[in-house]
C-alpha positions in Angstrom: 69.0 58.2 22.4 70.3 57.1 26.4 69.6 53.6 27.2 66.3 53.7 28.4 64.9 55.2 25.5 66.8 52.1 23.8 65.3 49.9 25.9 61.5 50.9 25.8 62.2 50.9 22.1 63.4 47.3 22.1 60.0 46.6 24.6 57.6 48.2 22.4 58.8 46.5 19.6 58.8 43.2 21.5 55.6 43.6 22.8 54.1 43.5 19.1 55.4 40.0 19.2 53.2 37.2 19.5 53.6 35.8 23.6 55.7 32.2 23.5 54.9 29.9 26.5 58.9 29.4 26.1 60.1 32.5 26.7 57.8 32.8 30.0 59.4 30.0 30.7 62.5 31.4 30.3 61.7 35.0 32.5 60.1 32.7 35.4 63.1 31.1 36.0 65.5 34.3 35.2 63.4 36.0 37.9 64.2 33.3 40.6 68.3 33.8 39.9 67.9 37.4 40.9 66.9 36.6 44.5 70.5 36.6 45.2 71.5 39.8 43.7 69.2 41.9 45.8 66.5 42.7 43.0 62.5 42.4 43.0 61.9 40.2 39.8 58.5 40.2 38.5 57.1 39.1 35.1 54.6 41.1 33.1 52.7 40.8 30.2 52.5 44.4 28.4 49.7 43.2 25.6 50.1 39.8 26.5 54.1 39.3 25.9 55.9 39.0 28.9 59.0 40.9 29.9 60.9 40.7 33.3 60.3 43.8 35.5 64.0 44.5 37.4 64.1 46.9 40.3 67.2 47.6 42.6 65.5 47.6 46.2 67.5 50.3 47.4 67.2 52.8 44.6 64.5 52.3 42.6 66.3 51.8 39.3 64.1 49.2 37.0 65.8 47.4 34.0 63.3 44.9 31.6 64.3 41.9 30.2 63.0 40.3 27.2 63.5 36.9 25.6 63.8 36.4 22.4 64.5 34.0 19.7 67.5 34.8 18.0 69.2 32.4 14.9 67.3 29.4 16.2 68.4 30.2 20.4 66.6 31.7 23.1 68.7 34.7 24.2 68.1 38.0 27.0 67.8 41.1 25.6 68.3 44.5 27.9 69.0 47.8 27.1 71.1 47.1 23.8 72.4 43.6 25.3 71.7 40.2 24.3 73.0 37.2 26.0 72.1 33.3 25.3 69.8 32.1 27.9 72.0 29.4 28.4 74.8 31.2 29.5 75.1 30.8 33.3 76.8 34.6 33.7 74.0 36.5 32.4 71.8 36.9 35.6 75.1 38.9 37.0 75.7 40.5 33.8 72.3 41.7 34.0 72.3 42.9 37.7 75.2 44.7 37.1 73.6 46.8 34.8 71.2 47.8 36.8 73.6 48.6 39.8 75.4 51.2 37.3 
């Protein structure tokens, strides 16, 4: 399985979740960090849970984002990655893998 197959695995399985006002939160302000990376953010709501559409202006390549709660903290989770919300390198971490 490559990593987007990984990844709209993880998304379909999210998107059975219940939606959390917190982790729209969360994407709204993940998707205003990525202004400076070059990226069109936008959040969606795939049967009403959102996840964080990524696309690299210059080729077309789109990663999703998902927040989740994991052991009692909000945390990103992209293709096979997951990264506290709170930790202030994951907007880059992120755009890099969607530059690779």
């Amino acid at each position: 399985m490559d990593g987007l197959d990984q990844t709209r695995t993880h998304i379909e399985v999210y998107a059975e979740m219940p939606a959390n006002p917190e982790s729209l939160q969360h994407l709204r302000r993940l998707a205003s960090a990525f202004r400076v990376h070059g990226l069109v953010a936008r959040v969606e709501q795939p049967g009403g849970t959102p996840v964080l559409r990524l696309a690299h202006k210059n080729t077309g390549r789109v990663l999703y984002v998902a927040c989740v709660l994991t052991a009692g903290t909000w945390s990103w989770l992209w293709t096979g990655n997951v990264t506290p919300v709170s930790d202030p390198k994951a907007p880059a971490l992120i755009a890099e893998a969607l530059h690779h």
